[in-house]
N, C-alpha and C positions, 0 to 999 in steps of 0.2 A: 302754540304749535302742538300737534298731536304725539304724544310720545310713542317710539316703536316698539313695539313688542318683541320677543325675540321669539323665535318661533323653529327653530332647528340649534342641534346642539354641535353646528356649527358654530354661531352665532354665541354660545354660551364660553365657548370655547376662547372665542377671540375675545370674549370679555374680560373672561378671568383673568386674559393672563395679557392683556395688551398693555397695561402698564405696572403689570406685577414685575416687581426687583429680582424674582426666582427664574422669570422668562430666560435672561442671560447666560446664567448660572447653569441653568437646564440645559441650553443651547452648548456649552461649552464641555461640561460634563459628556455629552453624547457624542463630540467630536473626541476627547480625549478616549473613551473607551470604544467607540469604533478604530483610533490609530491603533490601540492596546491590544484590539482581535486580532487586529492585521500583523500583531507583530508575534503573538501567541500563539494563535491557531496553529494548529500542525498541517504542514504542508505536504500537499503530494503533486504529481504530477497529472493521476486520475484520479477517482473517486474508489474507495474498496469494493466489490462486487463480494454480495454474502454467495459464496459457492457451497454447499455441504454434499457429503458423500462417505465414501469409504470402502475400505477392502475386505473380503474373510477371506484369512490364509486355511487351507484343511492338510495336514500331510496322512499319507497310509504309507507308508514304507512297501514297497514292492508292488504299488495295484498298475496297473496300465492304465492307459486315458481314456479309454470305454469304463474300465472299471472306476474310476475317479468320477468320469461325466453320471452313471449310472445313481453310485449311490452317496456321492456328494454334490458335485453340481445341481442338478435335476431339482433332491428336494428342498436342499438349499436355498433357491432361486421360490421355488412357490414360499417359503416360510417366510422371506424376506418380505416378498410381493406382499405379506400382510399388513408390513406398516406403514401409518397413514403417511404422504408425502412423498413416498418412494415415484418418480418418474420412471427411471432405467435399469437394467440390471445386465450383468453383462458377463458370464460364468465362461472360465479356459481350463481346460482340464490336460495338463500333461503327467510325463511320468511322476507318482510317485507323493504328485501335490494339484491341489486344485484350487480355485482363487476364482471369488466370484467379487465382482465391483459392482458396485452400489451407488446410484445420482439419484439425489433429490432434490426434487423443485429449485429452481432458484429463489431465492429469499428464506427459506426453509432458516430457522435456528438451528445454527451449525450445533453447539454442543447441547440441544434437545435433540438431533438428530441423530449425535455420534450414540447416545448412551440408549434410544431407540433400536439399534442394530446390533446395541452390546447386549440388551436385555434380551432381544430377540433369539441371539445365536446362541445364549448361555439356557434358556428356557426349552432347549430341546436337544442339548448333549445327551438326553437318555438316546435318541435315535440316532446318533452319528455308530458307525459299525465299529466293531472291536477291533481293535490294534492300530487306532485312530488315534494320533498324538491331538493333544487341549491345541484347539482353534485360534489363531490368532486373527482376530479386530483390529485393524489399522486404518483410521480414519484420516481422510485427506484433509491437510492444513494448507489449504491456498491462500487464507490471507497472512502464512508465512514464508510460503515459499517460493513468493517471485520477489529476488533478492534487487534491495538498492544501491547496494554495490558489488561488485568485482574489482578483484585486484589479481594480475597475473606478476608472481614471479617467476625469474628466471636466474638461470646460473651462466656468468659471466666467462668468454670464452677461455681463460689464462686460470680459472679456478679449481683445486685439489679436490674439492671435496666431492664425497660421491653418493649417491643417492639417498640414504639410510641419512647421513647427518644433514643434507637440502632437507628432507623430509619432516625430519624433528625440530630445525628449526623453525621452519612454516605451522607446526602443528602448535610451536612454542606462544606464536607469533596471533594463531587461531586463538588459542586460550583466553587470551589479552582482550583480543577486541569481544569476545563473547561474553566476556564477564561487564562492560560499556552499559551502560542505564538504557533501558529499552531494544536491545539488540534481543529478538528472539533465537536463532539461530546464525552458525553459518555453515560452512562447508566447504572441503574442500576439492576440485575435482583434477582428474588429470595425474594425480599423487601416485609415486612409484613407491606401494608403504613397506615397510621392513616386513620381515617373514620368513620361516626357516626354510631353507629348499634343499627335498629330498630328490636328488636323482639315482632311480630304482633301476640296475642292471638287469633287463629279463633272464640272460644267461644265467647267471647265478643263482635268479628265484627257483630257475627249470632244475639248474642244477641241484640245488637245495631241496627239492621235490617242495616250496614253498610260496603259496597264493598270494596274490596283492590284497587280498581281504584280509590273510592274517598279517601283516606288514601294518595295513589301516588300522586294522582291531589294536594291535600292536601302541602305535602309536596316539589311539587317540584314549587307551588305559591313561594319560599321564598330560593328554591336553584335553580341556575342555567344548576345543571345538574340535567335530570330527575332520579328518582332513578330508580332503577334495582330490582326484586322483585326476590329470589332465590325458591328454592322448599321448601314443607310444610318437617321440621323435624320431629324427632323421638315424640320430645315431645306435636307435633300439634299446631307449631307456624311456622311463616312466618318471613321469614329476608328479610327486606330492607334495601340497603345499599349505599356506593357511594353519601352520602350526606353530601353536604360540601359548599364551597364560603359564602353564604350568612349565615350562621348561626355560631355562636359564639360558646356556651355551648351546655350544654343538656338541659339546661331550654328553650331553644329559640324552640327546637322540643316539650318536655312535654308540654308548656300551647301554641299549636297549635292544634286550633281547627276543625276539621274536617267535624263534622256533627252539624246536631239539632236534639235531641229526645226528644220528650213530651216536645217542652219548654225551655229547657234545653240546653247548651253545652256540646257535647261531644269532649273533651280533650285526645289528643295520647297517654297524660300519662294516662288517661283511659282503654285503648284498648290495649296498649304496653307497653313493657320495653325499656328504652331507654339508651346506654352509649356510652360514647370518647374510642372506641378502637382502634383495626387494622381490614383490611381487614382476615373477619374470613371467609369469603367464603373462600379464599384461602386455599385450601387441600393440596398442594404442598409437596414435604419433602425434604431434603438434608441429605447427608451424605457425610462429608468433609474428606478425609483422605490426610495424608503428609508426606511424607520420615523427618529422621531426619537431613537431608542437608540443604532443604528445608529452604526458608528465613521466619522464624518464630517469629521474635521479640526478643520478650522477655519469648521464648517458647524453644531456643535452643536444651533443655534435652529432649526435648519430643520424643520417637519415633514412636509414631503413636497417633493421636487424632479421634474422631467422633465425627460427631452431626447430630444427627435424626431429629432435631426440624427444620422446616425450617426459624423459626424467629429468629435461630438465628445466621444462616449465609446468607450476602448481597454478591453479588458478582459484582462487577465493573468494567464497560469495559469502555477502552479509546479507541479512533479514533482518525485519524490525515488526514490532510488536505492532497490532491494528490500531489504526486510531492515534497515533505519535508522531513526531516531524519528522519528514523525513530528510527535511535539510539537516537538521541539527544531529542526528544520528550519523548521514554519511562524515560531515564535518568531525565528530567527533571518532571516528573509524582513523581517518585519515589521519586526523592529530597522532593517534598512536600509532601509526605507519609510522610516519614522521619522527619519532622516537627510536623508532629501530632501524631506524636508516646507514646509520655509520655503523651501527653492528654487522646492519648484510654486509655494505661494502667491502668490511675487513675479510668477511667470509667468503666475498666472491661473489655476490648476489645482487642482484637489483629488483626493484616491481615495477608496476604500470598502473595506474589506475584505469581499468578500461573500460568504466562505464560506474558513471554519478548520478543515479536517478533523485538524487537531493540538489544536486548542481542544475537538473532539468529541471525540477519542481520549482524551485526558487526562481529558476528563468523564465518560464512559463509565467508565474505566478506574477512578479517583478513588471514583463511586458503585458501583461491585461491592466494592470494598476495603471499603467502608462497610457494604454487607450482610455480605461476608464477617463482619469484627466484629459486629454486632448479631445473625448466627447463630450465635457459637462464643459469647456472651452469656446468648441465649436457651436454648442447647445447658447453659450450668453452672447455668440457675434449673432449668431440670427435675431436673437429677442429684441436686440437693439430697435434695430430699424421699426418696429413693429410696436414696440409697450417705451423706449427708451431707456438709458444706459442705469438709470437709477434702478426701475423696475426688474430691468435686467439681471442686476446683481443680486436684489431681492429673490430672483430662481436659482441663480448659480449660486449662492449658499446656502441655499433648502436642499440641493440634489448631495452633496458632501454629508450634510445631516442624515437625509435617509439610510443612506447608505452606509455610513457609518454605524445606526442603529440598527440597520437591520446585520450587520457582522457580529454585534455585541451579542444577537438573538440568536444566530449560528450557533457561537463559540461556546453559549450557555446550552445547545440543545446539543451536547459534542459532534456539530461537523467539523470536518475538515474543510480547508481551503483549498481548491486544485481547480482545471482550466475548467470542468463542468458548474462549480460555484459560481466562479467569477463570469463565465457565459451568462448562467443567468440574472447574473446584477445587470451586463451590456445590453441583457434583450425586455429588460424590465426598465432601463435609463430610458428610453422613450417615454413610456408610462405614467413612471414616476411624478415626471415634472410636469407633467399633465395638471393635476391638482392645485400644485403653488401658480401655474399661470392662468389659471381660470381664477381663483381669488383676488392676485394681482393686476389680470386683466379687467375684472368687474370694478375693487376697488377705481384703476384708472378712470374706468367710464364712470362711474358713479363721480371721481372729481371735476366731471368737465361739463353735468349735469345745472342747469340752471337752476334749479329745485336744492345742487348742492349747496349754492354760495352764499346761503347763510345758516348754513350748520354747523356744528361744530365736527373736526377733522377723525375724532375719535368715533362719535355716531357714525360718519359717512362709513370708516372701513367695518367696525361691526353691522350695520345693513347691510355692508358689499357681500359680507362671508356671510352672513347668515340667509342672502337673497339667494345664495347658487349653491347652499346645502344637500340641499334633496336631491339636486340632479348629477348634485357630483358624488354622493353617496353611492349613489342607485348605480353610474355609470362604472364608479371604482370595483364596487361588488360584482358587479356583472363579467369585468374580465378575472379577479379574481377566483371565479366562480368557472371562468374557462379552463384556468391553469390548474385547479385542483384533481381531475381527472386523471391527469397524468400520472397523479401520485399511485393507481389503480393498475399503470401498465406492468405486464408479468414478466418473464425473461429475463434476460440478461440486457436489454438497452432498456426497461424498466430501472435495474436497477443503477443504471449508469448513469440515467438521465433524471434519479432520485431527486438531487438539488436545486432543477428549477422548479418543481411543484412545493417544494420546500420552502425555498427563499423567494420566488417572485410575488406569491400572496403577501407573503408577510412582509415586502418592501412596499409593494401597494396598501396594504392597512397602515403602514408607517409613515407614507407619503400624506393621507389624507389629516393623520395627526398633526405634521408637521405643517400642512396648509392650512390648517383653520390656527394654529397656535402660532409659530414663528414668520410664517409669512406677512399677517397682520401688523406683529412687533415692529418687523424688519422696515417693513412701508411705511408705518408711523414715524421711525427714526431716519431714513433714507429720503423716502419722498415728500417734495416739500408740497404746503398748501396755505395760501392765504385767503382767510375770509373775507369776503366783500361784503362792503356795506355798502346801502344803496346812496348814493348823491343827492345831497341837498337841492330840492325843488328849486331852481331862480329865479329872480325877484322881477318879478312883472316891473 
């Protein structure tokens, strides 16, 4: 008999390893570190989109908005326009201060691009006009600032305390989780914050022959930020507010002295009222409502709550670093809620968890894994009928392999796991199994071949894989070579739809691995084959 040659490193493939002791070893190792991605990889619920951008703050003390737009905005906006990458720009000029925003391309290197616009606005301070305070550069952080959790507290209706101590423990309570492994920021919103509030009698100032500039100048000798002077109220006083750092009590504003009259000092606590409250500028309102599901504390019974007062729900938001799970972050957020649980209670306080995007991620995540399986399922009842139950199985544990190796490939090139990943593993599981059934279907025909039944069962399956090399190569490459494109689109669904040009090639080049190597194996040990001998001629 003519020996075969082998002739495609299909065929080379299934040699090497069709009765190599490592075939199994291999096989198991790949299942084991595909379950290991899956359980590693940092989850999301979408994929990050690289956004880059940023702000230039300019102040002039005293210009108008023609004046602002003339000789900040204007040449501001052409300066920027010079660096490469810049899409949009978007310059407002009102009193006083002018603020030009800054979008570049999507996909742009976020912090190539912040320090682009830093160098830019610092390379031409010689021409910003005199009496021009230093520019502020604030660059947008979106991949920190759409937070994966929120927690709204609130202050229970039977409880003393009042806004100033709600507010420091929440700030207490912020601290805590901020400091959490991978938590980049958080924030808090809604917050009634402590601050000293000056209510300014007009009468007195008239009477005093003294201005609310010197009152301001006055008081912001002794804090470092300057205060903020709101509109005259109902009852013909002035609030100043946003006074803090350097001053202690209320006595430290009351014997600050402002003016001289006839002689005399005149004293704030003269001219004003002065106390330690909260930001009462704040007009804001809230109104909290919650299903009885809803994780409530120590509220369970309730099935619906309100609160109109906005002092007296905080609401807090966490963010997490790019690239990190976000199940395991919000989990660990909420463990330390969890901690200070029976402290709020004492104090009168409760929270809400009111939105888990590590609770989604994980759900999302969880139920594709769960299609995945009831497709590579539904993928081994079809095969049946068609190649039979042995063959069968020979594909539905090649499709687990790939897949699994192609997550190990992910986890090493740091993606994340979220529903665009695992889309494109469901839209590439057709594909896939492509490969192991064209081997396993040849192998079949090749056994049922007359020409087979007297060779040995090892030749038959290396000729099967190494007969249908070329054409499964050629055909694997070729969708391969469709999906790579994609990798090219611009935009923001470019970069959202990043993962299947990612991951579907490289399951399809993982596919063809695993059908010339373990498909082989698997057939030699699963499917059976007896050689026939031909029958003794009878005896005339």
């Amino acid at each position: 008999m003519e020996i075969y040659k082998i002739k495609n490193i299909a065929g080379h493939l299934a040699k090497g390893f069709l009765n190599n002791p490592l075939t199994p070893v291999i096989a198991v190792a790949l299942l084991l570190l595909g379950y290991l991605s899956l359980e590693i990889m940092p989850r999301e619920e979408d994929p990050q989109i690289e956004v880059s951008g940023g702000s230039v703050i300019v102040v002039i003390p005293g210009a108008t908005p023609k004046e602002i737009a003339n000789v900040v905005i204007k040449p501001l906006e052409r300066k920027i326009r010079e660096i490469k990458g810049v899409e949009n720009v978007y310059g407002t000029a009102m009193n006083n201060v002018g603020m030009v925003n800054v979008q570049y391309y999507i996909g742009e290197d976020r912090e190539s691009s912040n320090l682009k616009l830093y160098d830019k606005v610092m390379q031409n301070m010689d021409q910003i006009p005199a009496l021009t305070m230093m520019p502020m550069v604030k660059p947008f952080d979106i991949d920190i600032d759409i937070p994966i959790l929120t927690v709204a507290f609130y202050k229970l209706a039977d409880t003393k305390n009042d806004n100033n101590t709600f507010y420091k423990t929440i700030r207490e309570i912020q601290q805590n989780i901020n400091a959490l492994d991978n938590v980049s920021k958080t924030t808090l919103k809604g917050a009634k914050r402590p601050q000293f509030n000056v209510l300014v009698d007009l009468h007195k100032l008239s009477a005093y022959n003294i201005s609310l500039g010197q009152v301001a100048k006055a008081v912001k000798s002794i804090s470092s930020n300057a205060p903020e002077i709101d509109n005259i109220t109902s009852t013909g006083k002035l609030i100043v507010f946003s006074v803090k750092n350097a001053i202690d009590d209320v006595d430290d504003l009351n014997e600050l002295i402002i003016a001289q009259y006839m002689g005399s000092s005149i004293y704030l606590k003269d001219i004003a009222k002065v106390d330690y409250s909260y930001d009462i500028q704040n007009h804001k309102s809230v109104s909290l409502t919650y299903r009885k599901d809803m994780h409530l504390g120590e509220e369970d019974n309730v099935s619906e709550v309100k609160f109109r007062d906005a002092g007296d729900q905080i609401t807090m938001t966490v963010s997490k670093l790019k690239g990190t799970n976000a199940v395991l972050i919000a989990e660990s957020a909420i463990k330390e809620l969890q901690k200070e649980k029976a402290s709020l209670n004492k104090q009168g306080m409760g929270f809400i968890v009111t939105r888990n995007y590590g609770d989604r991620a994980n759900e999302a995540v969880n139920e594709l894994v769960h299609h995945l399986l009831i497709t590579i399922f539904i993928i081994a009842l079809i095969l049946i009928p068609f190649l039979g139950w042995r063959e069968s199985m020979v594909v539905t544990i090649a499709v687990p392999m790939i897949l699994a190796t192609t997550l190990f490939v992910a986890l090493m090139t740091d993606q994340t796991i979220n529903r665009i990943t695992l889309f494109a593993f469901l839209l590439s599981l057709g594909l896939i199994v492509d490969d192991a059934i064209v081997v396993i279907e040849n192998i079949h025909r090749r056994l049922h071949l007359e020409s087979s039944k007297d060779q040995d069962f090892d030749e038959i399956i290396i000729q099967a894989t190494d007969e249908i090399g070329p054409a499964t190569n050629i055909a694997t490459i070729a969708i391969m070579l469709t999906m790579i494109p994609m990798a090219f689109v611009g935009g923001m669904m470019g970069q959202f739809m990043k993962p299947i040009p990612l991951n579907v090639p490289v399951a399809l080049a993982v596919s063809l691995f695993v059908a010339y190597v373990f498909a082989p194996y698997l057939a030699r040990r699963f499917i059976k084959f007896e050689t026939q001998t031909p029958k003794k001629e009878e005896e005339k």
